[in-house]
C-alpha positions as CSV (number, residue, x, y, z in Angstrom):
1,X,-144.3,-88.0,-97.2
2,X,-144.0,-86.0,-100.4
3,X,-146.2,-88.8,-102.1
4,X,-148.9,-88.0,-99.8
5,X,-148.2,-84.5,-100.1
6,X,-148.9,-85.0,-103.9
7,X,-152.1,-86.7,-103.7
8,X,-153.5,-84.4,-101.2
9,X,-153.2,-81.5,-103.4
10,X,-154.2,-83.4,-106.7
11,X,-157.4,-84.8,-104.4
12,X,-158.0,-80.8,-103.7
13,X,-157.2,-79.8,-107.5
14,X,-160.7,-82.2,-107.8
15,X,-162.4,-80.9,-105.8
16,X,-162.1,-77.5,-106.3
17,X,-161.1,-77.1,-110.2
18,X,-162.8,-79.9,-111.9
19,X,-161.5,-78.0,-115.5
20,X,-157.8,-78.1,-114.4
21,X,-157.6,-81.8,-113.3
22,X,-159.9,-82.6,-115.9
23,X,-160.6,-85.7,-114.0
24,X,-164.5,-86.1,-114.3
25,X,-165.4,-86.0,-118.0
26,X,-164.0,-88.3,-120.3
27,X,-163.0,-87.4,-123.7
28,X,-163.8,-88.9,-127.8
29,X,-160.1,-90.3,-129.0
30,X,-158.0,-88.6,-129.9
31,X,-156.7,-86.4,-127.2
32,X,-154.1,-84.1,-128.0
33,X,-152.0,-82.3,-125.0
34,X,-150.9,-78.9,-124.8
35,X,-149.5,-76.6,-122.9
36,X,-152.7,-75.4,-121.0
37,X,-153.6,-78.7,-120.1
38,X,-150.1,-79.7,-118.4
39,X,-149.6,-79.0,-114.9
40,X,-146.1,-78.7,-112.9
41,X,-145.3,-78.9,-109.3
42,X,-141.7,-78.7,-107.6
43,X,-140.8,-82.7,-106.6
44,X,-139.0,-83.5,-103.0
45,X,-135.4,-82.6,-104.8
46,X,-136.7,-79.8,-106.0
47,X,-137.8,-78.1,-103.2
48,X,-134.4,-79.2,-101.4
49,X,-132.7,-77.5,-104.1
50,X,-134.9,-74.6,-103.9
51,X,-133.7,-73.6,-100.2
52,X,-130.3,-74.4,-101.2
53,X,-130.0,-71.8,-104.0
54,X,-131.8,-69.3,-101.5
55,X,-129.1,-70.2,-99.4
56,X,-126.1,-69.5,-101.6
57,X,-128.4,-66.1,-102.8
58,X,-128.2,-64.9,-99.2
59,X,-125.0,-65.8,-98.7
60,X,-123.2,-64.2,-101.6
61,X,-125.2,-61.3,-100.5
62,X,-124.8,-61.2,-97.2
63,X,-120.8,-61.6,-97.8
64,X,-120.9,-59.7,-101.0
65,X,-118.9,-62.4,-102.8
66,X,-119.8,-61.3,-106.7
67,X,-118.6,-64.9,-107.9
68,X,-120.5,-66.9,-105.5
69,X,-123.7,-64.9,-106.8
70,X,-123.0,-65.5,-110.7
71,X,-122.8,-68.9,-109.4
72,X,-126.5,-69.2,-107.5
73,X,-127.9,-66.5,-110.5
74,X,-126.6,-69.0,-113.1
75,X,-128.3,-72.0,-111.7
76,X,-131.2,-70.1,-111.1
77,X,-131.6,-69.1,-114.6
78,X,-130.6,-73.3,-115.6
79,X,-133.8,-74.2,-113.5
80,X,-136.4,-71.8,-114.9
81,X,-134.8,-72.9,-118.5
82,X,-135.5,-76.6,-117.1
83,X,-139.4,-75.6,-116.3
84,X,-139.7,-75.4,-120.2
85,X,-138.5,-78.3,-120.8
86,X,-139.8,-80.4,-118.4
87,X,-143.4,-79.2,-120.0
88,X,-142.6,-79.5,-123.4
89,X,-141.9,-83.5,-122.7
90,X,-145.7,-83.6,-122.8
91,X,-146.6,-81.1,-124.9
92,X,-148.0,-82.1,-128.2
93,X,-148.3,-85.7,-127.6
94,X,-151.7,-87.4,-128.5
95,X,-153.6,-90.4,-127.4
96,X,-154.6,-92.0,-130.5
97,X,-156.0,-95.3,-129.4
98,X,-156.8,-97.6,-126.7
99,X,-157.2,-101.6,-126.9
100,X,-156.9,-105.0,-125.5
101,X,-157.0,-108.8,-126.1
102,X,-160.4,-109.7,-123.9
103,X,-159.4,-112.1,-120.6
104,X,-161.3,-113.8,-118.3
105,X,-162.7,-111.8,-115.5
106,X,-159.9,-111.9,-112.5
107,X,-157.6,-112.0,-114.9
108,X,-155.3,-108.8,-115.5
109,X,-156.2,-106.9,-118.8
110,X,-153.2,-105.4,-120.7
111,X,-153.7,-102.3,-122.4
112,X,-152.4,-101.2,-125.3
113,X,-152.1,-97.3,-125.6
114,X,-151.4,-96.0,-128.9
115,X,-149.6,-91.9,-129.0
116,X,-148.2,-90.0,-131.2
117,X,-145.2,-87.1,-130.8
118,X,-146.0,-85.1,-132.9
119,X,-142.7,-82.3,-133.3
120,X,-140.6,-80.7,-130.6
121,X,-137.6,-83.0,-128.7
122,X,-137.6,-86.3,-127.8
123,X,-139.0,-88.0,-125.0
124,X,-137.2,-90.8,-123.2
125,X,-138.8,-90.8,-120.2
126,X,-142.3,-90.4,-119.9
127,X,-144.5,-92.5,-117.0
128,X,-148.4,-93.5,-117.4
129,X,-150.2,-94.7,-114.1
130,X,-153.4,-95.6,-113.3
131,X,-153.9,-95.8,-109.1
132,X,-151.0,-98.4,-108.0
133,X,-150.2,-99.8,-111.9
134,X,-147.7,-97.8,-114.0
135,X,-145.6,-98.4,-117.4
136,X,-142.7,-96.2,-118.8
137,X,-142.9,-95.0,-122.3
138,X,-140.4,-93.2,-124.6
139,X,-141.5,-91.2,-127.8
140,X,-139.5,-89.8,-130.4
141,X,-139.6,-86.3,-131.5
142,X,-142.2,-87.2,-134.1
143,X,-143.5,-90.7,-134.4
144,X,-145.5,-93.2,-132.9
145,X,-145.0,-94.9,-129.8
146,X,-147.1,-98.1,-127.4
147,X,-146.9,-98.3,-124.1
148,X,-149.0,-101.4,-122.4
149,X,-150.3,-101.6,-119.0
150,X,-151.6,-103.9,-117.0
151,X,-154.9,-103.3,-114.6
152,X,-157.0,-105.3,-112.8
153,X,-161.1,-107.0,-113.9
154,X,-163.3,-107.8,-111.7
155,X,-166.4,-108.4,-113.8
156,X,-167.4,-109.2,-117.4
157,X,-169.0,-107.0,-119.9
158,X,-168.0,-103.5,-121.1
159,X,-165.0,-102.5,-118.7
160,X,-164.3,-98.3,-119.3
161,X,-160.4,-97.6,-119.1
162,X,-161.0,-94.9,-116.9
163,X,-158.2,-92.1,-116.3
164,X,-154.4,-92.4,-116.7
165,X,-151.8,-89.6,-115.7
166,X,-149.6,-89.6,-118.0
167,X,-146.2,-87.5,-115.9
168,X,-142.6,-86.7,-116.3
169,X,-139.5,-85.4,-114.0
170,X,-137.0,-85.2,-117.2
171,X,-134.8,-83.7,-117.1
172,X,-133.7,-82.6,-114.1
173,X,-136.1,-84.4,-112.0
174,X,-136.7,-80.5,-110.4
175,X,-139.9,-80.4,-111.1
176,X,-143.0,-83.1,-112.2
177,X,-145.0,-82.4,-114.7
178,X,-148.3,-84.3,-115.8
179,X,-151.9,-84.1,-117.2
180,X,-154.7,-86.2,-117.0
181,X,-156.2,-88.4,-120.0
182,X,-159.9,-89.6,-119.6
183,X,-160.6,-91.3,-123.1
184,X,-164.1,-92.6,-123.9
185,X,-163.3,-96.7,-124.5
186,X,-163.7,-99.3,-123.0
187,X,-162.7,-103.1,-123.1
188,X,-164.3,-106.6,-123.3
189,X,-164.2,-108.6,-120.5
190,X,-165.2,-112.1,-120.7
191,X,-167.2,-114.2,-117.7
192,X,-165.0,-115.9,-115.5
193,X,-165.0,-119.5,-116.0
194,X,-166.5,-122.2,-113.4
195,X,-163.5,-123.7,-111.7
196,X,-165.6,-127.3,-110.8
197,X,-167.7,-127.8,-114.3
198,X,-168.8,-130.9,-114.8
199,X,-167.8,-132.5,-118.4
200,X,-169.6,-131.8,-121.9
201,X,-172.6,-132.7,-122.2
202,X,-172.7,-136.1,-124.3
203,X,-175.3,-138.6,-126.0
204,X,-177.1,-138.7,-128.7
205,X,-177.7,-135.5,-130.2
206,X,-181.3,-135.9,-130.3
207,X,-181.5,-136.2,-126.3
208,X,-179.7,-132.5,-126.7
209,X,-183.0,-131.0,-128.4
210,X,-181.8,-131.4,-131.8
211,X,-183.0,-134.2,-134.4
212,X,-182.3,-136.1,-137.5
213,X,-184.0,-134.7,-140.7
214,X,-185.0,-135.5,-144.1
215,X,-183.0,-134.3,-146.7
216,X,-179.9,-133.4,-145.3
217,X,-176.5,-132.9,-146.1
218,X,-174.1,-135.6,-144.6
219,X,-174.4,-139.3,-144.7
220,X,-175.6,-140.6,-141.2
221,X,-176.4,-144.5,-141.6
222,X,-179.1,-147.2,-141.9
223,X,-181.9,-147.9,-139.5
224,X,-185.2,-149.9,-139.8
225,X,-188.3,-148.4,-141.9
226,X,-190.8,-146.7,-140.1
227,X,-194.4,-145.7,-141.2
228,X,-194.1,-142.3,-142.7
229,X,-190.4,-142.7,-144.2
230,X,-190.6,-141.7,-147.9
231,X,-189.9,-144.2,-150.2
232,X,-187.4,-142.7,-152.5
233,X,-184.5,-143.4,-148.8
234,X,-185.6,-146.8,-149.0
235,X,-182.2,-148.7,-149.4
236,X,-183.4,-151.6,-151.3
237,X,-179.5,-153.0,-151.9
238,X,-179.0,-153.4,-147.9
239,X,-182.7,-154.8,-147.4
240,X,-182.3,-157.2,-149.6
241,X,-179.2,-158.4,-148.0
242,X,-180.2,-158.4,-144.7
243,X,-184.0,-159.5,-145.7
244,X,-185.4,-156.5,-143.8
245,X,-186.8,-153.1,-144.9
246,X,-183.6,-150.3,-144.1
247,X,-183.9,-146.6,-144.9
248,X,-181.4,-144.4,-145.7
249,X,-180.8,-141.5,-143.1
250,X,-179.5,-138.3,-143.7
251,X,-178.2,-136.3,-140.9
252,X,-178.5,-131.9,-140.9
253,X,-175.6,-130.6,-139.9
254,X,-176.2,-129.4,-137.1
255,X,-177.7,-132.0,-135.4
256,X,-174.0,-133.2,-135.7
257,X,-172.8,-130.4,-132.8
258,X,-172.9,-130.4,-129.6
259,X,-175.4,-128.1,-128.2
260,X,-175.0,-125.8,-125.8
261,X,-177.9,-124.8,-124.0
262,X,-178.9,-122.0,-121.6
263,X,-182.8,-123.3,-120.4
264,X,-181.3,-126.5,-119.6
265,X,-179.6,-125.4,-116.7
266,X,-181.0,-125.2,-113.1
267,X,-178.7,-123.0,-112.1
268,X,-179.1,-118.9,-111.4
269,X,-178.0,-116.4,-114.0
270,X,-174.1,-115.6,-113.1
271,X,-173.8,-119.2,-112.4
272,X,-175.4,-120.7,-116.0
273,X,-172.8,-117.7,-117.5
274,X,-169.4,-119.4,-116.2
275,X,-171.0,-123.0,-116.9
276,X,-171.6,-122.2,-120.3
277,X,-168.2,-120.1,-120.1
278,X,-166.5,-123.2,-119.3
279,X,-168.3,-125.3,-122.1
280,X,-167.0,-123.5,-125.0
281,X,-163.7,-123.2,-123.8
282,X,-163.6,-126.8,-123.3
283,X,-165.1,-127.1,-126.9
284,X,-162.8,-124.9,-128.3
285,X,-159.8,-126.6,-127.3
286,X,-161.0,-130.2,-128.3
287,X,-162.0,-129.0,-131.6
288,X,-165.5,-129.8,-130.9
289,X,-168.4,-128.4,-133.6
290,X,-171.2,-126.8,-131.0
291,X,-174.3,-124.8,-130.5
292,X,-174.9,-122.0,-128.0
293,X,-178.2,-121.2,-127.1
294,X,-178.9,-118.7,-125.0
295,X,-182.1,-116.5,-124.0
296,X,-182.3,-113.9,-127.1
297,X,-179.9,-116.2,-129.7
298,X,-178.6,-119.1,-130.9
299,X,-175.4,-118.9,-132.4
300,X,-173.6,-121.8,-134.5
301,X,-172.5,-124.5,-135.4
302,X,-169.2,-124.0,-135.1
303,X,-165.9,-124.7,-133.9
304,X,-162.6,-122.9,-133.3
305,X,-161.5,-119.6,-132.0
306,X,-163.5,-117.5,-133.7
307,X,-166.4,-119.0,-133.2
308,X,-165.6,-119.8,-129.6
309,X,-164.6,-115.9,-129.2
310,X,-168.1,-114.6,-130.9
311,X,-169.8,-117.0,-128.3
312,X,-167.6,-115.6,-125.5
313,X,-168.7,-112.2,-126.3
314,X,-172.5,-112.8,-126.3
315,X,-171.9,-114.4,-122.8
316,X,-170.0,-111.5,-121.6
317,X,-172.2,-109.0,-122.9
318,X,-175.8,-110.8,-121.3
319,X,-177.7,-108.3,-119.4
């Protein structure tokens, strides 16, 4: 019930004071909390321990029993002290960076969030939450601390981070103290791959749009002359032998890759986009040299993780 108490008043706080939630306008890293920008509210044990010390307050005065109000004035003056603190765990903390490792849309993103404590007491329990996800974090009094957090995708291309709450109840757990972080970032998301892709495409590269060209770089083979064919590839040794007229054949690299390529799927937009998705991950993990072509660029050759992650980025990033 308190829960719901709490989010009705923070919904409110939104509504009404925009400034003081700070919850619609996101902010340039890095963000830097102070005391005017963190907020405190009694929690469910506090306001239980609220009517009890009125309780013992009436009743030492009621019975005028100077003990029993030392006692109630004593805690009273414990919990104000605690108010301070319970602030000051987020009071000069800053948000100096937000990242991830790109995934797969559907696939949970993890976070990594970057602060800095920067003087004042330490901090060993501080909570960050974004709707139903939440991490703990500890910082010490000055230093640098990473907490990571897990949130959902749901599509590829630019995902923003959107807003955390970044809260404490320490030390007492009287009171709950938070503020709001909105930081201008954002993470890569890459297109979900097709579950059901049929295998690489295979043949002879030339079938792939690419060809064989004179000069090149690698060795390729022997085939028969043809009109046209310079003489200086003539391979007189092996025509000899074989009493027929072969020419040597030099292949360009990248007619040696496998080529990737957008127009050559009848398939809409999203759905060519996990195809292709599929296709270099597939090519990646076999090692495989390949082209991507897609409607404004053609990257490669090339093969590995890098080149399967640049290639993985242009998809996720197609308009």
């Amino acid at each position: 019930m308190f829960a719901a108490w709490r989010d009705d008043l923070m919904r409110f706080a939104e509504r009404r004071l925009p400034a003081l939630t700070r919850y619609r306008q996101a902010e340039p890293l890095p963000i830097r909390l102070h005391a005017r920008r963190v907020y405190i509210l009694p929690t469910r044990f506090g306001l239980a321990f609220a009517v009890l010390l009125v309780a013992m307050l009436i009743g030492a005065l009621n019975f005028n029993n100077n003990p029993a109000l030392l006692l109630a004035l004593l805690v009273a003056a414990t919990t104000m002290i605690s108010f301070h603190h319970n602030v000051g765990q987020l009071n000069r903390i800053e948000l100096r960076d937000v990242g991830a490792e790109p995934v797969h849309a559907g696939q949970p993103i993890s976070l990594r969030l970057h602060f800095r404590s920067d003087g004042g007491a330490e901090r060993p329990v501080l909570w960050l939450d974004q709707a139903a996800f939440n991490t703990r974090l500890s910082l010490p009094a000055t230093g640098d601390g990473e907490a990571r957090l897990e949130i959902p995708t749901t599509r590829r291309g630019r995902m923003p981070v959107g807003r955390f709450r970044l809260w404490t109840e320490y030390p007492f757990g009287i009171t709950w103290a938070w503020s709001v972080l909105h930081p201008v970032a954002s993470v890569l998301v890459y297109p979900a791959p097709e579950r059901n892709a049929p295998p690489l495409p295979s043949g002879d590269p030339r079938h792939q749009g690419s060809r064989l060209r004179f000069p090149g770089d690698d060795w390729h083979g022997l085939r028969e002359h043809r009109a046209g064919d310079p003489p200086k590839h003539i391979a007189w040794k092996p025509s000899a032998r074989q009493e027929r007229l072969l020419v040597k054949e030099f292949a360009d690299p990248q007619s040696q890759a496998l080529l990737l390529d957008w127009h050559t799927l009848a398939l809409d937009r999203e759905a060519r986009i996990a195809r292709l998705t599929r296709w270099v991950i597939e090519a990646r993990d076999r090692q495989m040299p390949f082209r991507l072509r897609l409607p404004e660029i053609e990257l490669g050759p090339g093969q590995g993780p890098v080149f399967a992650a640049q290639c993985l980025r242009e998809l996720a990033l197609l308009p």
